[in-house]
C-alpha positions, 0 to 999 in steps of 0.5 A: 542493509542491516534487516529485522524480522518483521513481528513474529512472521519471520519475514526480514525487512529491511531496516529503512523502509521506503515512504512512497508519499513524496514523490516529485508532485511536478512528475506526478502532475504531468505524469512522468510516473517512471521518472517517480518509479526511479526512487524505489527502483534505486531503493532496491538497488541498495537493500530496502525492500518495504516499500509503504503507500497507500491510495491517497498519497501524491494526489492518489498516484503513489500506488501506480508509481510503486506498482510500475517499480514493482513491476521490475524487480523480483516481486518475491524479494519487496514487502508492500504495504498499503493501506485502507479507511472509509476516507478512501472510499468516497462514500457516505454509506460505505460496505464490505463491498466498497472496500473489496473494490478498494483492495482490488483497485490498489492490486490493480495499480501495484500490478501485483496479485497480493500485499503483504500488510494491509493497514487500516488507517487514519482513525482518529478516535473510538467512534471512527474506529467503531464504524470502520469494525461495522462496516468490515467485520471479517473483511480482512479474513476473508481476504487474506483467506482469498489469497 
């Protein structure tokens, strides 16, 4: 696997990276999330270690299938992304607070105490972006200084 660093952080990842939203929806549907957890178990056998999801994807099930792959590998050796916006709050008056509940629900599911990148996703224009900067103003610092 050929690896690149990552921006200016100095972390290697690998070049192919693992899209965790199309896990087989018939598995995902009857709940055979360790038959899914086969994708980026085998993924890792071969070398890529960023493995992407986020709460909304296969039915809201992806991060429990990356989290039980996860689980199995050394932990230190996969960059995990995951993502947040207000569609994943499912509030119309969403807060810091919502989010926080978020990010500790997606930890929660990657049984992992911490994610490597954590995006804000899916702004479709300026006004949209403006009410997810309203709502989390040093949400993301706050974070990241909590480890």
């Amino acid at each position: 696997m050929y690896y690149k660093e990552y921006g200016n952080t100095g972390l290697k990842v690998s070049a192919i990276g693992l899209g965790t939203l199309r896990y087989n929806m018939d598995d995902i549907r009857a709940g055979r999330y360790e038959a899914c957890a086969e994708i980026p178990l085998y993924a890792f056998e071969k070398g890529i270690n960023y493995w992407d999801t986020a709460p909304d994807y296969c039915e809201d099930k992806s991060e429990i299938v990356t989290g039980i792959a996860l689980s199995q590998v050394d932990r230190n050796k996969v960059f995990v992304t995951s993502k947040v916006n207000l569609g994943t709050l499912k509030t119309d008056r969403p807060t810091r607070d919502d989010f926080r509940r978020r990010l500790e629900l997606s930890l929660s599911r990657l049984k992992t105490d911490y994610i490597d990148f954590y995006h804000m996703w899916c702004m479709m224009n300026m006004e949209s972006w403006q009410r997810h900067m309203d709502t989390l103003y040093g949400f993301f610092e706050e974070a990241k200084r909590e480890g």
